[in-house]
Every structure is written in structure tokens, then in C-alpha cells.
C-alpha positions as CSV (number, residue, x, y, z in Angstrom):
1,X,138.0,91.9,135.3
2,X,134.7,92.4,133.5
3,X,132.0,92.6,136.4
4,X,129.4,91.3,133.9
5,X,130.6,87.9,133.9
6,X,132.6,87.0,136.7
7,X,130.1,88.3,139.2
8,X,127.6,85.7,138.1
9,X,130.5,82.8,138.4
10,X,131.5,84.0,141.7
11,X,128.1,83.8,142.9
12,X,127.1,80.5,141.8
13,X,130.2,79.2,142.5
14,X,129.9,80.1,146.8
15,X,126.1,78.8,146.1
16,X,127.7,75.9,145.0
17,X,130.0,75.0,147.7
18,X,127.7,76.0,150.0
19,X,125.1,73.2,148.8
20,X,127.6,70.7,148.7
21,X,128.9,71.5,151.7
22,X,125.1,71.1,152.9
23,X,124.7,67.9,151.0
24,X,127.5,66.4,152.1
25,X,126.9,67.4,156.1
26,X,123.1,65.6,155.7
27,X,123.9,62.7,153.7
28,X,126.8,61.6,155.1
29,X,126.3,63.1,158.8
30,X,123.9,60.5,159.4
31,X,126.6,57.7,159.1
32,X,129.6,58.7,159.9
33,X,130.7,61.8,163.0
34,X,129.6,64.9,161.4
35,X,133.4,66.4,161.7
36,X,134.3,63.7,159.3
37,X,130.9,64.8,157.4
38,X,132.5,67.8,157.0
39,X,136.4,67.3,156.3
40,X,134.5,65.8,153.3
41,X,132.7,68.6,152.3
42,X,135.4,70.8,152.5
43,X,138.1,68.5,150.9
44,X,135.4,68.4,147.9
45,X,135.0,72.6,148.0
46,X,138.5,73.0,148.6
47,X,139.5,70.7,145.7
48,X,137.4,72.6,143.7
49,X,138.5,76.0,144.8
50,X,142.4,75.0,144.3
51,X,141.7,74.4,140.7
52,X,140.0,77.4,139.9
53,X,142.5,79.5,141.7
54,X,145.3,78.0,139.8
55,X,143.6,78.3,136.5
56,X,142.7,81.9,136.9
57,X,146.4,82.4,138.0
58,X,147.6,80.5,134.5
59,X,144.7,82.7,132.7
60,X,146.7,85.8,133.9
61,X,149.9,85.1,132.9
62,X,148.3,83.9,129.3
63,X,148.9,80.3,130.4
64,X,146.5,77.1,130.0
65,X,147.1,73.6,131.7
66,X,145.0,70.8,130.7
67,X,145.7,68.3,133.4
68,X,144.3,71.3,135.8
69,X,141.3,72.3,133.8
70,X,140.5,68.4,133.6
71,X,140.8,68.3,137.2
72,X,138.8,71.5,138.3
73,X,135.9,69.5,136.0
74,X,136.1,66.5,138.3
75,X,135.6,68.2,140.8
76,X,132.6,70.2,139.4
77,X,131.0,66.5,138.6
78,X,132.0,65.1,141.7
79,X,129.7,68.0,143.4
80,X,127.0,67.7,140.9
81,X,127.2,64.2,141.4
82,X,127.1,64.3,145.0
83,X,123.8,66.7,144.7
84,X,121.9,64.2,142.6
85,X,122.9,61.6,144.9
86,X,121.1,63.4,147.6
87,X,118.6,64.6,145.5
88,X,117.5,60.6,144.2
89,X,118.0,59.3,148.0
90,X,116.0,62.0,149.2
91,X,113.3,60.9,151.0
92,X,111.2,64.2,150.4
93,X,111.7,67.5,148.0
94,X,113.7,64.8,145.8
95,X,112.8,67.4,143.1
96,X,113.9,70.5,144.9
97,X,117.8,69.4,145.1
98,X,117.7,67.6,141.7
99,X,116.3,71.3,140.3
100,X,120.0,72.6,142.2
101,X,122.0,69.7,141.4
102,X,123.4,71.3,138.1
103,X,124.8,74.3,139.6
104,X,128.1,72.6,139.7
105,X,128.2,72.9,136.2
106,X,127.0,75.9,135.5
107,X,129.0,77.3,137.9
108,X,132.0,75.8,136.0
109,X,130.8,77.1,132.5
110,X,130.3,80.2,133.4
111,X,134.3,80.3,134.6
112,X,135.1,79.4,130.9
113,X,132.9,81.8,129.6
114,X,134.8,84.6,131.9
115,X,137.9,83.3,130.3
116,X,136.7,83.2,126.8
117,X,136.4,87.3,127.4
118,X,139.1,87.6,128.8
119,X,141.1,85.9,125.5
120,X,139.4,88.3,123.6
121,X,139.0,91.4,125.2
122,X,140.4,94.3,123.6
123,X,141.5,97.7,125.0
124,X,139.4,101.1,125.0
125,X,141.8,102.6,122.8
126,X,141.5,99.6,120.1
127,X,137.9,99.4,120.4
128,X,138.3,103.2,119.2
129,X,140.1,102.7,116.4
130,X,138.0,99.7,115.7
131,X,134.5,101.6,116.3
132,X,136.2,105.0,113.6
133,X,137.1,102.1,111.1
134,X,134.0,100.6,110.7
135,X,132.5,104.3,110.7
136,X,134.6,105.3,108.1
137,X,133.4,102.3,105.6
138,X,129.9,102.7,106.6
139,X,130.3,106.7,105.3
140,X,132.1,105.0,102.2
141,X,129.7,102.8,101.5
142,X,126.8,105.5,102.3
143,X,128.5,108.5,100.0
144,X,129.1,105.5,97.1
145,X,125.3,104.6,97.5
146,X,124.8,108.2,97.1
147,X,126.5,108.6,94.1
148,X,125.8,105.8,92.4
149,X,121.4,107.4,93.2
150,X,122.5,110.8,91.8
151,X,124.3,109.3,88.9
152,X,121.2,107.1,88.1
153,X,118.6,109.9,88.5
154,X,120.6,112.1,86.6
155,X,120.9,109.2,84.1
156,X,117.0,108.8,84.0
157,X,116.2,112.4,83.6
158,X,118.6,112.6,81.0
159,X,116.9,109.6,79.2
160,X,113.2,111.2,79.8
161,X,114.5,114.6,78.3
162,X,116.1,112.9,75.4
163,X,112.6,110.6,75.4
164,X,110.5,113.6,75.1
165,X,112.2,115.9,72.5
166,X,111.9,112.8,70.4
167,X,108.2,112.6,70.8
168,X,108.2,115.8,69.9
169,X,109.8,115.7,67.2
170,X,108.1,112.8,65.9
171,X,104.5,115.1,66.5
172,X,106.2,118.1,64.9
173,X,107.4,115.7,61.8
174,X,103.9,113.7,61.4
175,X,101.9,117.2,61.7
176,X,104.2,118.3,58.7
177,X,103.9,115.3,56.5
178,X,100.0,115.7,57.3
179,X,99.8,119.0,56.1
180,X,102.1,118.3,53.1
181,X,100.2,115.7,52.4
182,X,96.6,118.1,52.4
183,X,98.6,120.4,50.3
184,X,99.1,118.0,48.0
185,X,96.5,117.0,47.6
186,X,94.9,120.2,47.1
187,X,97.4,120.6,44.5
188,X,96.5,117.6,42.7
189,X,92.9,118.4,42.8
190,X,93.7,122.0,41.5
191,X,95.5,120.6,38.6
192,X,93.7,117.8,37.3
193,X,90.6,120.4,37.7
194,X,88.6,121.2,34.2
195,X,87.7,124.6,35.3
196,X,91.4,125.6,35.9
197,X,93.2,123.5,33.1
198,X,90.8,126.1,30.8
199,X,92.1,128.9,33.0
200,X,95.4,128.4,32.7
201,X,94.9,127.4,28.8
202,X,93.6,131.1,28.6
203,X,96.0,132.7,30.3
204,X,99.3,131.3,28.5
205,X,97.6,130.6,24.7
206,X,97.8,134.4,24.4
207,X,101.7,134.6,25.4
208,X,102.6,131.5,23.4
209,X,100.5,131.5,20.5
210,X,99.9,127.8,19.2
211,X,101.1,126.2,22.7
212,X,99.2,125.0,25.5
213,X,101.3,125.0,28.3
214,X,101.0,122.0,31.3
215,X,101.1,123.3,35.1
216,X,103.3,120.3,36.4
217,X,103.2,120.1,39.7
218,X,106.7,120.6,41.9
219,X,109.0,117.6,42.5
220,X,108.3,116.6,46.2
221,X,111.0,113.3,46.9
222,X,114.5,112.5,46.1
223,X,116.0,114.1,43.5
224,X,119.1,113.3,41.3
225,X,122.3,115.3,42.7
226,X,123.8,117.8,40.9
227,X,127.2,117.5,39.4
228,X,130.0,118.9,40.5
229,X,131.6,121.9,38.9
230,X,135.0,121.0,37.1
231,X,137.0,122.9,39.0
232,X,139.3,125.6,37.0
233,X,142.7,125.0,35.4
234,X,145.8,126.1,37.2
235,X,147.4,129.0,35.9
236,X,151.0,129.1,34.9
237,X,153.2,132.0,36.5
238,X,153.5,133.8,32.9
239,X,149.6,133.4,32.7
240,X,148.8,134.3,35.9
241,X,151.6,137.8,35.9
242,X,149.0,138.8,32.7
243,X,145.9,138.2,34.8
244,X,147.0,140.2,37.8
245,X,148.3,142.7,35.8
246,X,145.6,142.9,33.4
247,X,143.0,143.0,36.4
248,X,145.0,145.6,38.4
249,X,145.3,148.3,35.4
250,X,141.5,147.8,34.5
251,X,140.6,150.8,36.0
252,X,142.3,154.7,36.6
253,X,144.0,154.3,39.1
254,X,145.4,151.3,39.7
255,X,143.6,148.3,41.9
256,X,145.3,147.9,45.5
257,X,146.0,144.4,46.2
258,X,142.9,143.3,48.2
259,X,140.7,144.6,45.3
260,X,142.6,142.7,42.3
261,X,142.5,139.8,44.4
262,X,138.5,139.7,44.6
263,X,138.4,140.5,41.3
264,X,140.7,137.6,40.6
265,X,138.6,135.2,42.5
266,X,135.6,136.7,41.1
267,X,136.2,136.0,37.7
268,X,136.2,132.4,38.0
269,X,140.1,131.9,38.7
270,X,142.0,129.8,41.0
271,X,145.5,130.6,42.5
272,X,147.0,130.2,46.5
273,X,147.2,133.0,48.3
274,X,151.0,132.8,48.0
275,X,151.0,132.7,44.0
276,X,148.8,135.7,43.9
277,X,151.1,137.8,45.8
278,X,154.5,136.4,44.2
279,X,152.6,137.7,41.0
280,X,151.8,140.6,42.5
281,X,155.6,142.3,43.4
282,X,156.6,140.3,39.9
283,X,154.2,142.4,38.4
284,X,155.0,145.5,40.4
């Protein structure tokens, strides 16, 4: 039994049947032999007493009766009601035993707290297991809040990184257009120039005579792409035999393999690396 809680109902309880018992000797001792006073008061604690010992009995065995609780809380109100009673015919400190007259009552709820913890109360050994689950989430939860911060400050010093190689870059690429753009300039300046249009006049009149050559200035933007080279025709076996053996008797001695092959690719023709060297043993 948990001390915590049936102490308090105990107590309140014998306070309780000690007031009624009180109550019932002074009201009732007045009119009637106070023996008979008191087979009152005791029928009324004893009543009461029987009920709660059976329903604690039923409580142990994991029982509950009703008609018994119903009757323990007649009895309860019959001692309450017997208090304030007293306390309303009360010729003086009326307000004193109306103050105590709920005892009774509280005295009963605090019996069906007890039992309400006793429904529910667990064992040291489940309260461990139940304690070492809970811990175990709350490090789950605290290592996932962890990760989920390192993953997001990672994330954001990634981003700032990434954020600040593109501002430089950005600097880097406007300083260069700026000084592009000076040059330019300068350039354009230096062309279009009098003094240096003469100069240059002078300098290729005497190369060239009877031509004035233009300094145009270099092509700075898109340009037109190149076409691509045709690429060579393929060579038949017959053709390419003559090739390779031309190539490897063009010099005293005669080419190793590795050497007539760059000088094969070297001259501008085109054969797999297999075909070249099932020319090579034809040829041999």
C-alpha cells in the first residue's frame, strides 16, 4: 500500500468517526440515555467502517461491488449530514462544526483516490522498462535533432561557399570586361588617330608600293565556326598493302612497325589499328 495516500484517508477517516461519534453523543444525549446516544454513534461509524472494510477486501482481489460502494456513501452522507445537523442547531460555534462537517466526504474521496492508484499502479521493474523506453526516444529524437542541425549547417556553409566563389567570379569577370573595354577603347582611339594612320601609311607604302594598307582592329565577339574537315577516304586492302609497304621501304633500313604506323597517320591517312597490322604481316 502506497503510504502517500492511504495515510491521509486513514486519518480523516478515525477524525471522522470520532466527530460523529461526538456529534451524535451531544445532540442526541440530551434526549434520549446517552448509552442509546451512543449505540447510535457507533451503529453509524460501524456501518461505515463495514463498508470500507469490504470494499478494500473486493479492491484486493481486483473485485468491485456497486451495491457496497453505494452503501459505504450513505453512510459517509448520513455522517456529514448528521454534522451539519449539529452544526445548523448549534446554539454557539455553528460555524466551527459546519467548517468539519465535510470531512465525511473527504474522507470517502480520498478512499477512491487510494483505489484509483492502486488500479493503476505499476511494478518497479515496469516502471524501468517504462523510464529506459522513454529514454531511449528522447536520445532518438535528440541525435535526429542533431543531425538534421549538422545537415543544415553544413547545407548553409555549402550555399555561402558556393555564394561567394560566384561573387567572385562575377568581380573577376566585370574587372575583365572593364579592362577589355579600356583596351578597346584605346585601340579604337589609336586607330582612328591622324597621327598614326600617316605612321602606318609610311611604314607599309614602302613594302607595298601603290597600296595603303588599313590596321583593322581584331574581331572581339562571336565568330562563325569553322567547318569541319572531310574526313579521309577509306582505303581498300590492295590500296592500303601499297601504302604500308611504300611507307615501310622509304628509308634504308626498313621502318619497324610503330614507325610506319605514325608515318601512316601522319600523312593524312585513316585505317583501324587492326587493318594496319593485317597489312602489315600481308606485306611482310
Amino acid at each position: 500500500m502506497n503510504p502517500r495516500t492511504v495515510l491521509p484517508a486513514v486519518a480523516m477517516t478515525a477524525v471522522s468517526m470520532v466527530l460523529t461519534l461526538a456529534v451524535v453523543m451531544m445532540w442526541l444525549g440530551q434526549a434520549v440515555p446517552w448509552p442509546v446516544a451512543l449505540v447510535v454513534g457507533l451503529g453509524i461509524d460501524g456501518g461505515w467502517l463495514a463498508t470500507l472494510a469490504y470494499e478494500r477486501r473486493l479492491a484486493a482481489q481486483g473485485d468491485h461491488s456497486t451495491p457496497v460502494t453505494v452503501v459505504g456513501w450513505c453512510f459517509g452522507l448520513l455522517a456529514a449530514g448528521v454534522l451539519i445537523a449539529h452544526a445548523l442547531t448549534a446554539e454557539s460555534s455553528a460555524g466551527a462544526w459546519l467548517a468539519v462537517a465535510w470531512l465525511p466526504i473527504a474522507a470517502k474521496a480520498l478512499w477512491l483516490v487510494h483505489g484509483l492508484w492502486e488500479r493503476t499502479a505499476l511494478t518497479p521493474a515496469a516502471l524501468g522498462a517504462i523510464r529506459g523506453i522513454r529514454q531511449e526516444a528522447r536520445d532518438e529524437a535528440a541525435v535526429a535533432r542533431a543531425r538534421l542541425r549538422a545537415e543544415a549547417s553544413t547545407e548553409e556553409t555549402r550555399l555561402t561557399a558556393v555564394t561567394e566563389a560566384g561573387a567572385r567570379v562575377a568581380r573577376v569577370q566585370a574587372k575583365t570586361a572593364q579592362t577589355l573595354s579600356r583596351a578597346w577603347s584605346t585601340l579604337e582611339s589609336a586607330r582612328d588617330g591622324e597621327d598614326t594612320g600617316r605612321a602606318l601609311t609610311s611604314v607599309t607604302r614602302p613594302v607595298t608600293p601603290g597600296v595603303t594598307a588599313r590596321w583593322d582592329l581584331p574581331v572581339w565577339g562571336p565568330s562563325e565556326p569553322v567547318p569541319a574537315l572531310e574526313p579521309a577516304p577509306v582505303l581498300s586492302d590492295d590500296a592500303l598493302d601499297a601504302v604500308v609497304d611504300q611507307i615501310r621501304h622509304s628509308q634504308d633500313p626498313a621502318l619497324s612497325y610503330r614507325e610506319m604506323a605514325a608515318r601512316f597517320r601522319a600523312t593524312g591517312h585513316a585505317a583501324s589499328e587492326v587493318r594496319l597490322r593485317a597489312a602489315w604481316k600481308r606485306v611482310l
